[in-house]
PyMOL Python script that loads the backbone (N, CA, C, O; Angstrom):
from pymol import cmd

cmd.read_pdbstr("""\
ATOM      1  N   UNK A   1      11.516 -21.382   0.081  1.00  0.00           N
ATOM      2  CA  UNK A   1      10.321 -20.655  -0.277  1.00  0.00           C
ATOM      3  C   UNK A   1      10.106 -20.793  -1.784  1.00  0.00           C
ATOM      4  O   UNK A   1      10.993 -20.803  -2.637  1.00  0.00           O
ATOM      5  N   UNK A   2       8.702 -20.904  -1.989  1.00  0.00           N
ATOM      6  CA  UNK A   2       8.509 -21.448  -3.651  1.00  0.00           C
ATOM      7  C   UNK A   2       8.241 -19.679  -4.499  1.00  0.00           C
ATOM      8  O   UNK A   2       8.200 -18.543  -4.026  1.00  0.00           O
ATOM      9  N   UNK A   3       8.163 -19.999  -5.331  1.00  0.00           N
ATOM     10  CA  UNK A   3       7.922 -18.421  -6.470  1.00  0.00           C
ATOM     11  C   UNK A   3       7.129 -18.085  -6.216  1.00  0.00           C
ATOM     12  O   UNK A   3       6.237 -18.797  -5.755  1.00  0.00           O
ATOM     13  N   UNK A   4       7.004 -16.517  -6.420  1.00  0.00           N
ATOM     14  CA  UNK A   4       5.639 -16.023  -6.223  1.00  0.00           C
ATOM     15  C   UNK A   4       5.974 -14.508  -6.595  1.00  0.00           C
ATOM     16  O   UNK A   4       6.935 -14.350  -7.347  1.00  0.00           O
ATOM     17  N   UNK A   5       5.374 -13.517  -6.207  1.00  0.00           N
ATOM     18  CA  UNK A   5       5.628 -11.927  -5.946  1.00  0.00           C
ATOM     19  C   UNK A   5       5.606 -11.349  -5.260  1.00  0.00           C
ATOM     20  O   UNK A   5       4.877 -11.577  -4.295  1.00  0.00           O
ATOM     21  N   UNK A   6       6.576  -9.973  -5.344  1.00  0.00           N
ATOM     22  CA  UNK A   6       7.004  -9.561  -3.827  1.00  0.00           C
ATOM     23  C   UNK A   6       6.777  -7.831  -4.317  1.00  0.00           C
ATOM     24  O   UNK A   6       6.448  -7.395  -5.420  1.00  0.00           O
ATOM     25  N   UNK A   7       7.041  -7.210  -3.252  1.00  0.00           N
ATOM     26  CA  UNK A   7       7.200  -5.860  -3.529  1.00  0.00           C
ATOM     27  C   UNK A   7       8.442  -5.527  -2.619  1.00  0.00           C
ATOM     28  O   UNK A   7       8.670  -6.288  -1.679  1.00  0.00           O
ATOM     29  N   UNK A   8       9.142  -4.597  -2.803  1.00  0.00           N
ATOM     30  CA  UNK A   8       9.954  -3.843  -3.116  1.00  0.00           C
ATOM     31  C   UNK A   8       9.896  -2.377  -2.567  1.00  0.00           C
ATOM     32  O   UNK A   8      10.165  -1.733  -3.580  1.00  0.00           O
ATOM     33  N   UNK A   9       9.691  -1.418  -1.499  1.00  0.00           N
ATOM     34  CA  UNK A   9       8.767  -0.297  -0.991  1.00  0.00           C
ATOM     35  C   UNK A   9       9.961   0.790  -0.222  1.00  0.00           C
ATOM     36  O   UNK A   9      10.570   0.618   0.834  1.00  0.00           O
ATOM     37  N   UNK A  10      10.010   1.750  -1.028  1.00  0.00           N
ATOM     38  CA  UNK A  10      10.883   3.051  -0.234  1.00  0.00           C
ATOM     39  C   UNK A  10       9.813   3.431   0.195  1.00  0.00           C
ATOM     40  O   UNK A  10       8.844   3.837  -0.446  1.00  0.00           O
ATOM     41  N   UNK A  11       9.960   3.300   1.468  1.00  0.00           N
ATOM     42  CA  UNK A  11       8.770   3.528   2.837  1.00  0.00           C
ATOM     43  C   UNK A  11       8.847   5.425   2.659  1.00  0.00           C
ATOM     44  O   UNK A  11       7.944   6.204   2.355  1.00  0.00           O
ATOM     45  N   UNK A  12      10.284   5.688   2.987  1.00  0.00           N
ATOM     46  CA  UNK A  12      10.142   7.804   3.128  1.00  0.00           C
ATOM     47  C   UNK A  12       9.131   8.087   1.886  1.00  0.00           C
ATOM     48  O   UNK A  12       7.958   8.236   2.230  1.00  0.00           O
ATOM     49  N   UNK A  13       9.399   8.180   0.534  1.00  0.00           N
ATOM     50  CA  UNK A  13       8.910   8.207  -0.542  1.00  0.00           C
ATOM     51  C   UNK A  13       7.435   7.617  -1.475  1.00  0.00           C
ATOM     52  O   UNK A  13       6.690   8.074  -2.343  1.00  0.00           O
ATOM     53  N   UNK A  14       7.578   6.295  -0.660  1.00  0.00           N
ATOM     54  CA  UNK A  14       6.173   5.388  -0.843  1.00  0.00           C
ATOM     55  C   UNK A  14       6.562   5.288  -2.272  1.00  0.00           C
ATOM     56  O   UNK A  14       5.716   5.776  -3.022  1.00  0.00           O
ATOM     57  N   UNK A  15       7.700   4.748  -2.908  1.00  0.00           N
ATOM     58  CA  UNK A  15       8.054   4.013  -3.981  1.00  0.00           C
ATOM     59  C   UNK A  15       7.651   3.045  -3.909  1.00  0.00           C
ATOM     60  O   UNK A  15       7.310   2.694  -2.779  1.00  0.00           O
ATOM     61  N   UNK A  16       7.470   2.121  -4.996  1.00  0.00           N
ATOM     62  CA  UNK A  16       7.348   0.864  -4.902  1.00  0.00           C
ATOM     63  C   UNK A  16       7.606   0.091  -6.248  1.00  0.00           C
ATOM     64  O   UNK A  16       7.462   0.632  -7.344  1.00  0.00           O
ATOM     65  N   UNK A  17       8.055  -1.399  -6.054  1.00  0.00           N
ATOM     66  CA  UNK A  17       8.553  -1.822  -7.097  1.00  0.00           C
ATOM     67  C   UNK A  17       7.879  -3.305  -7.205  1.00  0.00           C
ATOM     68  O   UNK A  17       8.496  -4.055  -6.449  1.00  0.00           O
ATOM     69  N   UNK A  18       6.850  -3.969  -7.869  1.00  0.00           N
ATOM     70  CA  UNK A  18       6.602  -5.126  -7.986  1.00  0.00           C
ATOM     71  C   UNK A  18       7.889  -6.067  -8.694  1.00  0.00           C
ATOM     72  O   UNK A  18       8.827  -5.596  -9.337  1.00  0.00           O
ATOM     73  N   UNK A  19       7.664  -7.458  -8.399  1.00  0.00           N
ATOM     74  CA  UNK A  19       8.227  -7.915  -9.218  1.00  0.00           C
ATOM     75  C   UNK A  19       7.976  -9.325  -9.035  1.00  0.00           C
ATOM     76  O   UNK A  19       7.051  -9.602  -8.271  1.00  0.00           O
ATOM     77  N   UNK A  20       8.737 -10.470  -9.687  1.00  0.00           N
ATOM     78  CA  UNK A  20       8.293 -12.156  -9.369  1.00  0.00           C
ATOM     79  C   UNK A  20       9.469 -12.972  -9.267  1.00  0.00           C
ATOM     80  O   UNK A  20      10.371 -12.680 -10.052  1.00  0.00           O
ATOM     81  N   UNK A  21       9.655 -13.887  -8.513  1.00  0.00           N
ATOM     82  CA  UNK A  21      10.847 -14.396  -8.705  1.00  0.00           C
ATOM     83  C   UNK A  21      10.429 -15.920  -8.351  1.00  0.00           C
ATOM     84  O   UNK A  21       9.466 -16.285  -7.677  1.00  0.00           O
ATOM     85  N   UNK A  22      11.595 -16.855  -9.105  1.00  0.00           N
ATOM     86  CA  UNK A  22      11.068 -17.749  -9.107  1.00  0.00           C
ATOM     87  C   UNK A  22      11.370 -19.210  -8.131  1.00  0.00           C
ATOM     88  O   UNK A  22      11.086 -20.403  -8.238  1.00  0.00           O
ATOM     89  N   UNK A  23      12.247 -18.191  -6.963  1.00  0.00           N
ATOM     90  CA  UNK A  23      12.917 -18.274  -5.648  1.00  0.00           C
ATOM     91  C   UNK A  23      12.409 -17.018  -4.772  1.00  0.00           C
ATOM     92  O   UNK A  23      13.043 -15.978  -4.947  1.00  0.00           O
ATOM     93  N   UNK A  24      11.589 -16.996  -4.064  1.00  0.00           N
ATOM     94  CA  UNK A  24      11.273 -15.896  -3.105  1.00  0.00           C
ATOM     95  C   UNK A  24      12.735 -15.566  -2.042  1.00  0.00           C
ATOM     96  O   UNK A  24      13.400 -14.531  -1.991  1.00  0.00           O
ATOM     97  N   UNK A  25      12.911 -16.851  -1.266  1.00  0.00           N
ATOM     98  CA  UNK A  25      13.609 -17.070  -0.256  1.00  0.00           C
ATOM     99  C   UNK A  25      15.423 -16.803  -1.100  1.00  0.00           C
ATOM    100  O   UNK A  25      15.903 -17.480  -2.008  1.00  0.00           O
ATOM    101  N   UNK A  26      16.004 -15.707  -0.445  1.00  0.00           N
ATOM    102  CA  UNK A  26      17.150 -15.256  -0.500  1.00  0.00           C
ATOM    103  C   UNK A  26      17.370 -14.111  -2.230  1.00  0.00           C
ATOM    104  O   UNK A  26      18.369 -13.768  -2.862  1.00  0.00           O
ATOM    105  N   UNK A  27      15.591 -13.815  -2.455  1.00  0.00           N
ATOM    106  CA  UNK A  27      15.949 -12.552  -3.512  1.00  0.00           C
ATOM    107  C   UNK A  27      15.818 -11.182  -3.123  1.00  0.00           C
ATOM    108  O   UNK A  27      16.055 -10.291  -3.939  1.00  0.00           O
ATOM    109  N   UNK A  28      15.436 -10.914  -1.863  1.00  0.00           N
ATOM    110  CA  UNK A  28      16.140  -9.643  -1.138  1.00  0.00           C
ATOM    111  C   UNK A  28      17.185  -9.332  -0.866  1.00  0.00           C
ATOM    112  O   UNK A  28      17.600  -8.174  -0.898  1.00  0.00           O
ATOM    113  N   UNK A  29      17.866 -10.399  -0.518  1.00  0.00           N
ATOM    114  CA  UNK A  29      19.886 -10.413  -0.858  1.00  0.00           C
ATOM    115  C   UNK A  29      20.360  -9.699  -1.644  1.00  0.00           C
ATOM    116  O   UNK A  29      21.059  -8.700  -1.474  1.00  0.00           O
ATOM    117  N   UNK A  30      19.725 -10.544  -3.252  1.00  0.00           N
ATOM    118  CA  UNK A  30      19.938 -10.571  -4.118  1.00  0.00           C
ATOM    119  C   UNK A  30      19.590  -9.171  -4.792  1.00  0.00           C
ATOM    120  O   UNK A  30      20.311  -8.587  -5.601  1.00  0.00           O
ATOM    121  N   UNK A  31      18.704  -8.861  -4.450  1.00  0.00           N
ATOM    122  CA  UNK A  31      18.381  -7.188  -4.535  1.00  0.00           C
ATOM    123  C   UNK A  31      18.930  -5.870  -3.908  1.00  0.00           C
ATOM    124  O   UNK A  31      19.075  -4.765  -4.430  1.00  0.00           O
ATOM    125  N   UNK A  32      19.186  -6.283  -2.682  1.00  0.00           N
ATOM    126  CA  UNK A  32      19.984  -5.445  -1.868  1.00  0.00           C
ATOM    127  C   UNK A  32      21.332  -5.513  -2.678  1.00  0.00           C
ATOM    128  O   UNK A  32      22.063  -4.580  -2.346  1.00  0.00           O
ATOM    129  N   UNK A  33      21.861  -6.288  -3.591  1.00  0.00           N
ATOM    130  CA  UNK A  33      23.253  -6.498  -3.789  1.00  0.00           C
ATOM    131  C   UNK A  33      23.061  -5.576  -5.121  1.00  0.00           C
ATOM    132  O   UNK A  33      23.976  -4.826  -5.461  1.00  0.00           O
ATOM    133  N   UNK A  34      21.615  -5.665  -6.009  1.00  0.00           N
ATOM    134  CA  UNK A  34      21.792  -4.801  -6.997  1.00  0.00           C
ATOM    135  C   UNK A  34      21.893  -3.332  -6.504  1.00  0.00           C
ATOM    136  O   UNK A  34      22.608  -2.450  -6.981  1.00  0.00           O
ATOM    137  N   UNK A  35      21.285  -3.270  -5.761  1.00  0.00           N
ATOM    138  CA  UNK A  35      21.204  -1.680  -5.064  1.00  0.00           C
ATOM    139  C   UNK A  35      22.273  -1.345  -4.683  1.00  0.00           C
ATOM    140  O   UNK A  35      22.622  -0.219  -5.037  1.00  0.00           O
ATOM    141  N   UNK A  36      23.141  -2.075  -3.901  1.00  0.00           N
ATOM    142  CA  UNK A  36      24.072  -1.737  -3.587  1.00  0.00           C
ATOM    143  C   UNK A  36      25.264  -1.291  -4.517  1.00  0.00           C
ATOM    144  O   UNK A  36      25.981  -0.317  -4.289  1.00  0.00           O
ATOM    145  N   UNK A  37      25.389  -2.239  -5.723  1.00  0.00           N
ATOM    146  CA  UNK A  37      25.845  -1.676  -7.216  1.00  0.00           C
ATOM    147  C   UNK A  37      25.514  -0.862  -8.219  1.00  0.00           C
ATOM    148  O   UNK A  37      25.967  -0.762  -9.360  1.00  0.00           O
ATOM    149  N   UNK A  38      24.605  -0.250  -7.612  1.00  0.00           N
ATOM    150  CA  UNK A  38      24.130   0.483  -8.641  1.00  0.00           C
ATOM    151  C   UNK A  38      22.937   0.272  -9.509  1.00  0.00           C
ATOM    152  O   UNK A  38      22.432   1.182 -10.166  1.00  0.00           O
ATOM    153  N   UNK A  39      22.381  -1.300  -9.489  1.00  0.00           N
ATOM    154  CA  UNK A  39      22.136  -1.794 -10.897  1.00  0.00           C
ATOM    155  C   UNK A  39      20.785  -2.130 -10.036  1.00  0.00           C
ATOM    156  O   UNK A  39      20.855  -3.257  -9.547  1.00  0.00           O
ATOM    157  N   UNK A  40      19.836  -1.586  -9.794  1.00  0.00           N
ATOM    158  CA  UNK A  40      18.755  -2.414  -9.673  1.00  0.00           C
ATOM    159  C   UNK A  40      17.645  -2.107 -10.367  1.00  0.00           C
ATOM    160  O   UNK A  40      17.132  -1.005 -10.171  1.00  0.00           O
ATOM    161  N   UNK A  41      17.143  -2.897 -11.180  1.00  0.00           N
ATOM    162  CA  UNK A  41      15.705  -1.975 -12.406  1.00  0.00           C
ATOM    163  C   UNK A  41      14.970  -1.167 -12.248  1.00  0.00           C
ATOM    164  O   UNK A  41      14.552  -0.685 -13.302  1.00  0.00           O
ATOM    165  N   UNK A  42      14.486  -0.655 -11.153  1.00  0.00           N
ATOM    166  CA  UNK A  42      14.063   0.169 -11.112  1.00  0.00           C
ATOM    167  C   UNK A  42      15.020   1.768 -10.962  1.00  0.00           C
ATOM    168  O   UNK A  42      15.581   2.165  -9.941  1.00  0.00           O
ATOM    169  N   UNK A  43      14.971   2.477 -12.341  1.00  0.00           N
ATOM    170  CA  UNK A  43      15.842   3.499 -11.502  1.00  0.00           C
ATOM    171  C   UNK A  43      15.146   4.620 -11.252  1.00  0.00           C
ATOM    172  O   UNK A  43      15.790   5.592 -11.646  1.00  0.00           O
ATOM    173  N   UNK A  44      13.882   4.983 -10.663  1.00  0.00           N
ATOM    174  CA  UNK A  44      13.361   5.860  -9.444  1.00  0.00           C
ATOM    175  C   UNK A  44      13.932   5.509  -7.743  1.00  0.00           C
ATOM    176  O   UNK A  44      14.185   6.255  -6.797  1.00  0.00           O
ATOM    177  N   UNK A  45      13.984   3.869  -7.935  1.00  0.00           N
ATOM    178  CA  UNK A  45      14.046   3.623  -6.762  1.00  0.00           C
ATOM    179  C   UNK A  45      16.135   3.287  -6.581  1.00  0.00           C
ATOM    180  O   UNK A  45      16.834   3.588  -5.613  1.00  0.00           O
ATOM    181  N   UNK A  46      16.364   2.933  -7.256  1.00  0.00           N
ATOM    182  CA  UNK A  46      17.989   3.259  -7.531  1.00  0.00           C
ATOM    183  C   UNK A  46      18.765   4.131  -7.088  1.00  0.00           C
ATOM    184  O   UNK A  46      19.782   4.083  -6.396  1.00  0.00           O
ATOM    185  N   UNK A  47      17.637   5.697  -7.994  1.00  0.00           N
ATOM    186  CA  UNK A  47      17.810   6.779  -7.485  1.00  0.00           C
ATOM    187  C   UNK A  47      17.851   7.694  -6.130  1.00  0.00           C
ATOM    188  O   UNK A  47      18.444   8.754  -5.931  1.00  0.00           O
ATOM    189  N   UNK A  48      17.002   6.903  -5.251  1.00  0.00           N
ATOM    190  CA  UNK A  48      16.284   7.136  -4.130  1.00  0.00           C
ATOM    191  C   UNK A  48      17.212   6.224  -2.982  1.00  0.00           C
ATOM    192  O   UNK A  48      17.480   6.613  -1.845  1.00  0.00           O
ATOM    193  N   UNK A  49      17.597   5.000  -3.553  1.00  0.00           N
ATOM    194  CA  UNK A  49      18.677   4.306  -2.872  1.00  0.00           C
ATOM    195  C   UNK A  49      20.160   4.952  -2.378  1.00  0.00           C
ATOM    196  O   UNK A  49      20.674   4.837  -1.265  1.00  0.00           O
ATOM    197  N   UNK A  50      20.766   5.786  -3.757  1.00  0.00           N
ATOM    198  CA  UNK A  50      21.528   6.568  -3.784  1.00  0.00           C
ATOM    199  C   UNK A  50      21.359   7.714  -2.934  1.00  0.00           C
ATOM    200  O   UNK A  50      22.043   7.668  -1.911  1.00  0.00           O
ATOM    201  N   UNK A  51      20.699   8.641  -3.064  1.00  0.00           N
ATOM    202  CA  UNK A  51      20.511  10.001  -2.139  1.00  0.00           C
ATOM    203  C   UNK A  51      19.972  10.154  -0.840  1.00  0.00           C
ATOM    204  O   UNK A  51      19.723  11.214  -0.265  1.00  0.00           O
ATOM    205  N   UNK A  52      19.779   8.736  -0.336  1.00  0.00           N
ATOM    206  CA  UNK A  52      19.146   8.316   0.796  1.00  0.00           C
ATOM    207  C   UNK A  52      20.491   8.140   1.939  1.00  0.00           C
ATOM    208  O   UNK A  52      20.555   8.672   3.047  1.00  0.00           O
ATOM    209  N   UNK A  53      21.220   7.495   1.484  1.00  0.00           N
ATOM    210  CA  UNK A  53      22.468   6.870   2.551  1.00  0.00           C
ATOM    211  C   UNK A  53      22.346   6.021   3.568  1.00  0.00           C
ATOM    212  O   UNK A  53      22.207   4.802   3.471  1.00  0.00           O
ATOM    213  N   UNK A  54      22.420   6.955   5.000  1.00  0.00           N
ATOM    214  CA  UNK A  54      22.182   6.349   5.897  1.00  0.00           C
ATOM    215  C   UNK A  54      20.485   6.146   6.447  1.00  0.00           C
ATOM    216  O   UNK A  54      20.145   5.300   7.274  1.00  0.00           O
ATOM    217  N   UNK A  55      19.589   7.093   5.798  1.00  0.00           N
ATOM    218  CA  UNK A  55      18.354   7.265   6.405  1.00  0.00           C
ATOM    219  C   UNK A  55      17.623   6.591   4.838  1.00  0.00           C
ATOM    220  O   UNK A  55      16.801   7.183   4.140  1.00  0.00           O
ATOM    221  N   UNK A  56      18.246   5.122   4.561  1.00  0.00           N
ATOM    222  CA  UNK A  56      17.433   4.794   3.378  1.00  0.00           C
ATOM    223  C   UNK A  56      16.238   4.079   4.397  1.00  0.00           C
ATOM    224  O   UNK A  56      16.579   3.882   5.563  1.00  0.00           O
ATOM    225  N   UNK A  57      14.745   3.661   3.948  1.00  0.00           N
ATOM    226  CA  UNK A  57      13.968   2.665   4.551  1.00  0.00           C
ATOM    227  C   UNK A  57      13.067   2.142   3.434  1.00  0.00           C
ATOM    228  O   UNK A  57      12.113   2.677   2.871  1.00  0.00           O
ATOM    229  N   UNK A  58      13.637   0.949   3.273  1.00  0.00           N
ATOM    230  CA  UNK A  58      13.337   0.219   2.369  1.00  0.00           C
ATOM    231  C   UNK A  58      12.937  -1.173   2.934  1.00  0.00           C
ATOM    232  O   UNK A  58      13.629  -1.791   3.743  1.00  0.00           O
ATOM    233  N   UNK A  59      11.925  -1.543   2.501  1.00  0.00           N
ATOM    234  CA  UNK A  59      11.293  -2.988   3.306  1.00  0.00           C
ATOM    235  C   UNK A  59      10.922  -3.914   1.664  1.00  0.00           C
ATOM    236  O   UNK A  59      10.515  -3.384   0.631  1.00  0.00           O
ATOM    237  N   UNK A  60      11.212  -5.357   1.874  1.00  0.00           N
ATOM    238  CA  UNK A  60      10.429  -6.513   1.330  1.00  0.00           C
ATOM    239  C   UNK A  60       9.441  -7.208   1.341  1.00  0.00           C
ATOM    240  O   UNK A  60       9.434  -7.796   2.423  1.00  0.00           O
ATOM    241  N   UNK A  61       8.919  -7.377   0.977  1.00  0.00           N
ATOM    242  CA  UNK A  61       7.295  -7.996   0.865  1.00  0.00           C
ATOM    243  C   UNK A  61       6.763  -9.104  -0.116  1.00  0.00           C
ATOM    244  O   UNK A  61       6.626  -9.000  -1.335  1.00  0.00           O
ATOM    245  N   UNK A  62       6.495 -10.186   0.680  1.00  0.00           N
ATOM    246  CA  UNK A  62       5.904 -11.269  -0.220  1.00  0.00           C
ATOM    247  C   UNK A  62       4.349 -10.786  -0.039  1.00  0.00           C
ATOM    248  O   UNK A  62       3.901 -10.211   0.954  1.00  0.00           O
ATOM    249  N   UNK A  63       3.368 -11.279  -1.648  1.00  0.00           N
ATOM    250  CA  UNK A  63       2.611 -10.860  -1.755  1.00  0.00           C
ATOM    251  C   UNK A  63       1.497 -11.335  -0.556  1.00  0.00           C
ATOM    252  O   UNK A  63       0.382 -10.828  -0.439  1.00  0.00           O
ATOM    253  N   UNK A  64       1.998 -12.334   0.243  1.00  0.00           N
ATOM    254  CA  UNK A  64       1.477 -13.272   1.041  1.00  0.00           C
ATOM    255  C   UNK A  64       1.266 -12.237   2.570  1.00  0.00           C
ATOM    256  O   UNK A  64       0.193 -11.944   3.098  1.00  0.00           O
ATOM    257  N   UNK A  65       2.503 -11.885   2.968  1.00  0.00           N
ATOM    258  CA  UNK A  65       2.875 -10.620   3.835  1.00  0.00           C
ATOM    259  C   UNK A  65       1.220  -9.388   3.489  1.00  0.00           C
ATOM    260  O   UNK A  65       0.225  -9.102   4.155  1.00  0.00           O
ATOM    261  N   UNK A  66       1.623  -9.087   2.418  1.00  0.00           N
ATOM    262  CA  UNK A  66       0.472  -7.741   2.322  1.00  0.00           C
ATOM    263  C   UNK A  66      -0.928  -8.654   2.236  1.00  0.00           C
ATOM    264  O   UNK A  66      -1.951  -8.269   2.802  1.00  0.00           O
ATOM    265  N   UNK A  67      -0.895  -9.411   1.773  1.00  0.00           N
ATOM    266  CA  UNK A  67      -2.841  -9.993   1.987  1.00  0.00           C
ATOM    267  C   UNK A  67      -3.227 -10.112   3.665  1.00  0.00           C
ATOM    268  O   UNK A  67      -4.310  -9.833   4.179  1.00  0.00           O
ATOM    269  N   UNK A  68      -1.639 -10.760   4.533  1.00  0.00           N
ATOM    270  CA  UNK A  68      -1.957 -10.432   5.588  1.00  0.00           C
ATOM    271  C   UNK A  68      -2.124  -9.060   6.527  1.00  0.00           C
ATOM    272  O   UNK A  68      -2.279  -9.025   7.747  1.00  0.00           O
ATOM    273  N   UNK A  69      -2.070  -8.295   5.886  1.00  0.00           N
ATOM    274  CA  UNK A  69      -1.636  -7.299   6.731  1.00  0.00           C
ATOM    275  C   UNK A  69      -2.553  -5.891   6.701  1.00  0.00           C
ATOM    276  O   UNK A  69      -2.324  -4.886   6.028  1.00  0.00           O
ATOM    277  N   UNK A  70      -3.833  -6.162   7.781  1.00  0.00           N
ATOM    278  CA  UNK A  70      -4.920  -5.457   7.691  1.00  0.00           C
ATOM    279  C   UNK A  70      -5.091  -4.057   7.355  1.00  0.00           C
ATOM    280  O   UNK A  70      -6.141  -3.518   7.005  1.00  0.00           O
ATOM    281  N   UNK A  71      -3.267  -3.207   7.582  1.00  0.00           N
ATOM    282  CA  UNK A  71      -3.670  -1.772   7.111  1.00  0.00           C
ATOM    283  C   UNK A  71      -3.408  -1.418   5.592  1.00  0.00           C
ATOM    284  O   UNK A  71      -3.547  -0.335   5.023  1.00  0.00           O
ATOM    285  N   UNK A  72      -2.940  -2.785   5.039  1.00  0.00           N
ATOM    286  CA  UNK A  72      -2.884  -2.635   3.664  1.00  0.00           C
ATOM    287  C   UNK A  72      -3.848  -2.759   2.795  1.00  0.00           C
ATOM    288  O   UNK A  72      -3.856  -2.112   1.748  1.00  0.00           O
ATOM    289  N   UNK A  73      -5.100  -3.903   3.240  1.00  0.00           N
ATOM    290  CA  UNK A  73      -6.026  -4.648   2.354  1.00  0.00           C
ATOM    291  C   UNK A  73      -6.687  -3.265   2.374  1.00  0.00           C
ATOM    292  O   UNK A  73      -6.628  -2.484   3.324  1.00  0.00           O
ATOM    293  N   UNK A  74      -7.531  -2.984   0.839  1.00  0.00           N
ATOM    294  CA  UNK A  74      -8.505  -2.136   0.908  1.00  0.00           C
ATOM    295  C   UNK A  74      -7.509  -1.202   0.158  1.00  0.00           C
ATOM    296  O   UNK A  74      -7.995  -0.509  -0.737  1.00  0.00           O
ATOM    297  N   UNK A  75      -6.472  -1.121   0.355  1.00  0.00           N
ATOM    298  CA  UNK A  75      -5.736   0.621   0.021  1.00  0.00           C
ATOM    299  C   UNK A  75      -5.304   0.773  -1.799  1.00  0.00           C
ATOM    300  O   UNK A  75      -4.583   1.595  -2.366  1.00  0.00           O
ATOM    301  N   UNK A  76      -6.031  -0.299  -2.295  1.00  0.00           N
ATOM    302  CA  UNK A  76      -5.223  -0.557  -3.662  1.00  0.00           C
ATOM    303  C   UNK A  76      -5.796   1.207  -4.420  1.00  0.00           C
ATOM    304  O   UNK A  76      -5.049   1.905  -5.106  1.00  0.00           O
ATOM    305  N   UNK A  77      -6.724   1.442  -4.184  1.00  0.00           N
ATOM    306  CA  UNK A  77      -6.901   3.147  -5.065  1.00  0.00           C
ATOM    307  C   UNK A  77      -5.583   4.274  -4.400  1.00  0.00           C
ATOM    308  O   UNK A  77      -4.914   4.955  -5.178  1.00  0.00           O
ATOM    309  N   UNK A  78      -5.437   4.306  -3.385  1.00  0.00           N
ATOM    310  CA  UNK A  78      -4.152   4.669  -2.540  1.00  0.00           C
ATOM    311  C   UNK A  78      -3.421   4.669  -3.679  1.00  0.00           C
ATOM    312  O   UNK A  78      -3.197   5.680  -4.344  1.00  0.00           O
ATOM    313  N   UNK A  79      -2.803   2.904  -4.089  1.00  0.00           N
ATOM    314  CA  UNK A  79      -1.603   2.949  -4.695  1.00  0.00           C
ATOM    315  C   UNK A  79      -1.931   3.508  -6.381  1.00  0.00           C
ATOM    316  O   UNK A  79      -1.136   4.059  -7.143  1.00  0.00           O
ATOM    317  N   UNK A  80      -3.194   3.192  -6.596  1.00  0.00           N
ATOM    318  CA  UNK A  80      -3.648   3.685  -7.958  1.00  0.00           C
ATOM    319  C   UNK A  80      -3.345   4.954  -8.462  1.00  0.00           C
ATOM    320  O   UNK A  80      -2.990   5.280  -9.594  1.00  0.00           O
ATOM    321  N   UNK A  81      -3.657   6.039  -6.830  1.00  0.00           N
ATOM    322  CA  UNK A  81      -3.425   7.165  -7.340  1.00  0.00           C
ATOM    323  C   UNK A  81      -1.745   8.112  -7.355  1.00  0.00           C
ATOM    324  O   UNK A  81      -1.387   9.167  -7.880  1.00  0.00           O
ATOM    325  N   UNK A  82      -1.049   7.068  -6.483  1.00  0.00           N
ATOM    326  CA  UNK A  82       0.558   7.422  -6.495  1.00  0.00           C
ATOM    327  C   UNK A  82       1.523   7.634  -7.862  1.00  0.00           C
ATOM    328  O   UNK A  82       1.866   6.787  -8.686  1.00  0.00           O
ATOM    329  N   UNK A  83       1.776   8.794  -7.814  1.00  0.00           N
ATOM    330  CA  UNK A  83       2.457   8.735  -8.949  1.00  0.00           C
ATOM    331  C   UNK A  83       4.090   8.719  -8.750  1.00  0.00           C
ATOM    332  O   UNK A  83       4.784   9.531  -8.138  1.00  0.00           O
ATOM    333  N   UNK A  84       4.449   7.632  -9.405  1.00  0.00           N
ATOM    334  CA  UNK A  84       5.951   6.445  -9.389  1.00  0.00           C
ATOM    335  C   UNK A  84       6.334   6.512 -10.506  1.00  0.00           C
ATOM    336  O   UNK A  84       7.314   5.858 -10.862  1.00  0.00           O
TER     337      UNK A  84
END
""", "prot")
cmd.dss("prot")
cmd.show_as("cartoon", "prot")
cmd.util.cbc("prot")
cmd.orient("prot")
């Protein structure tokens, strides 16, 4: 998979974390592994990783994923008005 941007989404919470990588394919791994250490940049969502445990729900997203995905298009004031 070539570069591009993805999101990053604590579904309970409706966190969310943009970001770009310049390998799509195997940087959710790679993220899950920061989370799992502790260390992942975002620390709202770090935070939320932590106190979550077993009932964490956290999903990945290429930006490609959400253009497809009809209950998302349209909702960008949604995310405008979330405060993260």
């Amino acid at each position: 998979m070539k570069s591009g941007i993805f999101a990053v989404v604590n579904i309970g919470d409706i966190k969310l974390y943009i970001g770009e990588a310049h390998q799509l394919k195997g940087r959710w791994k790679a993220l899950m592994t920061l989370f799992i250490n502790g260390k992942f940049p975002h620390s709202q969502l770090q935070k939320a990783w932590n106190q979550k445990g077993n009932e964490r729900r956290f999903t990945f997203h290429t930006a490609n994923d959400v253009a497809q995905d009809k209950q998302i298009i349209g909702r960008e004031q949604f995310f405008l008005d979330i405060d993260y």
